[in-house]
MARZA-674083 format. One line per 4 residues: their letters; for each residue x, y, z of N, C-alpha, C. Coordinates in Angstrom, 1 decimal. Each point is the difference from the previous one (the first is absolute). Example, Ala and Ser with C-alpha at 12.3 -4.5 7.8 and 13.67 -1.06 7.14 Angstrom:
// residues 2
as = 13.2,-5.7,7.8,-0.9,1.2,0.0,0.9,1.2,0.0  -0.4,1.1,-0.7,0.9,1.1,0.0,-0.8,1.1,0.8
END
This chain:
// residues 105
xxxx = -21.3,14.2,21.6,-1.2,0.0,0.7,-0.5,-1.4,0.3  -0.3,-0.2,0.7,-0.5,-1.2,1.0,-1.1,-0.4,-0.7  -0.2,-1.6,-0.9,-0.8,-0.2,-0.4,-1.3,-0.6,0.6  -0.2,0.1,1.2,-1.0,-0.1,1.1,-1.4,1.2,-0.6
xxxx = 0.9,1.1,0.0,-1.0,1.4,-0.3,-0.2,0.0,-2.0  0.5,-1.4,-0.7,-0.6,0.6,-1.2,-0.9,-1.6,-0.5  -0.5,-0.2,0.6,-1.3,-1.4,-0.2,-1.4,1.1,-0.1  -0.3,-0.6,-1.2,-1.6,0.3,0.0,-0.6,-0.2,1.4
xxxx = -1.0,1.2,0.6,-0.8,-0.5,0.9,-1.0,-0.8,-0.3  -0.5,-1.3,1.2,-1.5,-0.6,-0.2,-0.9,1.1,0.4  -1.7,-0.4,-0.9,-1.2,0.5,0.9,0.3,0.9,0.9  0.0,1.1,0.6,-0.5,0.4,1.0,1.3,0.6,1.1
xxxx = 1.5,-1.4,-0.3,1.2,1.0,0.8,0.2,0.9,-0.1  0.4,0.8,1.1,0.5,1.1,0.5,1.7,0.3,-0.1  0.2,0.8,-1.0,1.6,0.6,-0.3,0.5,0.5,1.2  1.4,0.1,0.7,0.2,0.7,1.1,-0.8,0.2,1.0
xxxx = -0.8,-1.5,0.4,-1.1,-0.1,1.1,0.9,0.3,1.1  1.2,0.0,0.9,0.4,0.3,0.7,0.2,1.3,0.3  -0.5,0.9,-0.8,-0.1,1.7,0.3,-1.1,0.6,0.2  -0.8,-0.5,1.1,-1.8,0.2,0.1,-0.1,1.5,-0.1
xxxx = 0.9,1.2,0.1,0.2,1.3,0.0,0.3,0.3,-1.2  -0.3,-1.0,-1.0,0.1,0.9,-1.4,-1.5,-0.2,-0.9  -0.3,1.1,-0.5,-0.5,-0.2,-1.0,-0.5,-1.5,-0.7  -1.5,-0.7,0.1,-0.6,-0.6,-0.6,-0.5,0.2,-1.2
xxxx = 0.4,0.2,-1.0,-0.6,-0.2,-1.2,-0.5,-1.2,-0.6  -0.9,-0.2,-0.9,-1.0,-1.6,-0.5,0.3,0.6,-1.1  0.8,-1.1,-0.9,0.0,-0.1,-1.4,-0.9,-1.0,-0.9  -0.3,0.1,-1.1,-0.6,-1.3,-0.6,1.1,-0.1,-1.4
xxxx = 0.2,-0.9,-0.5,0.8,-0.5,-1.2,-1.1,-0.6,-0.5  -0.1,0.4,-1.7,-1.1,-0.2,-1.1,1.1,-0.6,-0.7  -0.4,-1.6,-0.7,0.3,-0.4,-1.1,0.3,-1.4,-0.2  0.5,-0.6,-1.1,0.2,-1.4,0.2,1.0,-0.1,1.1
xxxx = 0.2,-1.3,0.2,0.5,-0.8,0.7,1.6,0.2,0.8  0.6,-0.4,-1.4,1.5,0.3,-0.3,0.4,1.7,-0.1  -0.6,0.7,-0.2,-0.1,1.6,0.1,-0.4,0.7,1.3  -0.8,-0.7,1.0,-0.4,0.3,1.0,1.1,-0.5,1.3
xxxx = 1.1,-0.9,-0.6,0.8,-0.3,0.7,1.3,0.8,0.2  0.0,0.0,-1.7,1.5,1.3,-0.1,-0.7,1.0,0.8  -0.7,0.7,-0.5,-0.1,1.2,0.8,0.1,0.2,1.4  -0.3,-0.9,0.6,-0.3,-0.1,1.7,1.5,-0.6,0.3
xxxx = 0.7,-0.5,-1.0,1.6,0.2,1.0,0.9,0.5,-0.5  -0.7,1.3,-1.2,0.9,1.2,-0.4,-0.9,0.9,1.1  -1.2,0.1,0.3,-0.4,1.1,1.0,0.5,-0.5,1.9  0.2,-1.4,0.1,0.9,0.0,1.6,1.4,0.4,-0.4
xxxx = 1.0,-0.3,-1.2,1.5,0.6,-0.3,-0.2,1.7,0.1  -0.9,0.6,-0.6,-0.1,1.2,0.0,-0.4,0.5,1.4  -1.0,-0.1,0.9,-0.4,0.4,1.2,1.0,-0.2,1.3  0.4,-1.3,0.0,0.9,-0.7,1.2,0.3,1.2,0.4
xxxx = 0.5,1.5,-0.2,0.8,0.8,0.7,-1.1,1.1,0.7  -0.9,0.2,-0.9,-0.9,0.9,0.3,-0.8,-0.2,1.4  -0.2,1.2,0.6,-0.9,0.1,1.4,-1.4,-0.6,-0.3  -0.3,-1.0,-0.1,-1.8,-0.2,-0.3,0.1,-1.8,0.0
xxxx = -1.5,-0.4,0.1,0.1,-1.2,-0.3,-1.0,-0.2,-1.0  0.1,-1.4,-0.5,-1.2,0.1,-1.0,-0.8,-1.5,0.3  -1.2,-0.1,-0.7,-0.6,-1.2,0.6,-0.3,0.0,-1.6  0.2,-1.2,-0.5,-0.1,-0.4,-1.7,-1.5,-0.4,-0.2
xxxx = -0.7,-0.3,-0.8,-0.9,-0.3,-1.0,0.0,-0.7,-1.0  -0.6,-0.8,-0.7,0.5,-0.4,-1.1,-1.7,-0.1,-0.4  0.5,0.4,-1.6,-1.7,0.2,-0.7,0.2,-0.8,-1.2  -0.4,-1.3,-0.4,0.0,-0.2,-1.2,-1.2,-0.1,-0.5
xxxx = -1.2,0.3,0.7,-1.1,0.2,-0.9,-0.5,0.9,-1.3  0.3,-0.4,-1.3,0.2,1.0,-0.8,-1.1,1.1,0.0  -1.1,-0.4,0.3,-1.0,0.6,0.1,-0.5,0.9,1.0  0.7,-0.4,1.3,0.1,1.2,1.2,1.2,1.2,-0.7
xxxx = 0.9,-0.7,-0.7,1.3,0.9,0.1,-0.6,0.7,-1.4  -0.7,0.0,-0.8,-0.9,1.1,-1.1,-0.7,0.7,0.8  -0.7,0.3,1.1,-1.0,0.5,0.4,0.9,0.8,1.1  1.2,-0.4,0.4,0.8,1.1,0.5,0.7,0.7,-0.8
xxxx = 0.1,0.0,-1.4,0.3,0.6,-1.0,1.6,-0.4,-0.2  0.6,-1.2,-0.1,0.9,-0.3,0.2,0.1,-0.6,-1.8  1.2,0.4,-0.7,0.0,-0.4,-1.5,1.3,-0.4,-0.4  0.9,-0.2,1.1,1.6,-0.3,0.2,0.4,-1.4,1.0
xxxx = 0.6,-0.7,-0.8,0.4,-1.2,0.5,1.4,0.3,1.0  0.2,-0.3,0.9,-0.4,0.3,1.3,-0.4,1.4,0.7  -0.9,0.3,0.1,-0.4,1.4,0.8,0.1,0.0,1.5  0.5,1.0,0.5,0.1,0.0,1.5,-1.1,1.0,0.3
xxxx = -1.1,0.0,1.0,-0.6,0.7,0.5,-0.1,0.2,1.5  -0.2,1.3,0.1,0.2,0.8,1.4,-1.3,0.6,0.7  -0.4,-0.3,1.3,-1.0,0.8,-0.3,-1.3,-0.2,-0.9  0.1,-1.5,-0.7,-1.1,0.1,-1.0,0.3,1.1,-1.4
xxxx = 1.3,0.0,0.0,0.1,1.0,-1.0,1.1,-0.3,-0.6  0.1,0.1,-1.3,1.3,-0.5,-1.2,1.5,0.8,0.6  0.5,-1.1,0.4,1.5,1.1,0.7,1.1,-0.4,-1.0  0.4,-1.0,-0.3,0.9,-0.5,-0.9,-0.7,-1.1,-1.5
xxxx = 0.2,0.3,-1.2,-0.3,-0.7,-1.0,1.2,-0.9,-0.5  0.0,-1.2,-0.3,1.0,-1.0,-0.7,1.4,-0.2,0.8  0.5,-0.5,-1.1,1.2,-0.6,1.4,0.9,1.0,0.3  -0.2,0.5,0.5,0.9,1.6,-0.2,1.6,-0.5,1.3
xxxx = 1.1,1.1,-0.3,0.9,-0.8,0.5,0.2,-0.1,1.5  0.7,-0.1,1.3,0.2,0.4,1.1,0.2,1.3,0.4  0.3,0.5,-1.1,0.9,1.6,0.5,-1.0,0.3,0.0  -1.3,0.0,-1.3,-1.1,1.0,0.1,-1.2,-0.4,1.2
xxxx = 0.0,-1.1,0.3,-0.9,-0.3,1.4,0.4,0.7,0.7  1.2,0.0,0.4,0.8,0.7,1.3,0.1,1.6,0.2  -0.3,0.8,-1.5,-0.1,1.4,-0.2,-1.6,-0.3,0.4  -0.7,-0.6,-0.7,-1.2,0.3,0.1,-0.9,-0.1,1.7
xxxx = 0.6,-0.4,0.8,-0.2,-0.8,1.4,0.7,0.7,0.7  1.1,0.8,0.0,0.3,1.2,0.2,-0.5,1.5,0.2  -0.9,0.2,-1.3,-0.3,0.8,-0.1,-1.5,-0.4,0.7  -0.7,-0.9,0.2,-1.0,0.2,0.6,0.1,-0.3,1.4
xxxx = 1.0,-0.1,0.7,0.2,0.3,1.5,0.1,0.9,0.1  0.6,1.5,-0.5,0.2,1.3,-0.1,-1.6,0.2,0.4  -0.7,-0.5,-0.9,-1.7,0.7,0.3,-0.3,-0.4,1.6  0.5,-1.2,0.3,-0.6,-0.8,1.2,0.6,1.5,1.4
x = 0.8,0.5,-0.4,0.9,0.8,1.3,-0.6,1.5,0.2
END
């Protein structure tokens, strides 16, 4: 796999911005530093294939990320809502990202 598609995104880039016909989903990543990084280029290794794009987030405010009920070092949230907890691996981002494009059709 082409390590172009597995760098943490910055602020605000757009995954698969060259597919303006797919699916925009806005994620936010909760947690320190170094945890907010793994995850965002275990979640571009896991998505690169999938029909959608994503526009990243990054939250280390500890205190915004308690009040979105966030209690896992790195949390992925969807929607404003707890989608993934802790570093969980590729495969399970990819089932789980998966199964919520099923909802999108």
């Amino acid at each position: 796999m082409p390590s172009e598609y597995c760098h943490p995104l910055t602020e605000g880039e757009i995954s698969n911005e060259k597919y303006s016909e797919w699916s925009l989903l806005s994620v936010t990543i909760h947690g320190s530093t170094m945890e907010r990084i793994k995850l965002s280029k275990r979640l571009m290794c896991a998505t690169k294939h999938l029909p959608m794009r994503l526009r990243i987030h990054y939250e280390n405010d500890m205190e915004k990320s308690i009040e979105a009920g966030v209690s896992k070092d790195p949390t992925l949230t969807l929607n404003e809502k707890i989608f993934l907890e802790g570093l969980v691996q590729a495969e399970e981002i990819t089932e789980r990202f998966e199964e919520y494009l099923k909802t999108l059709s």
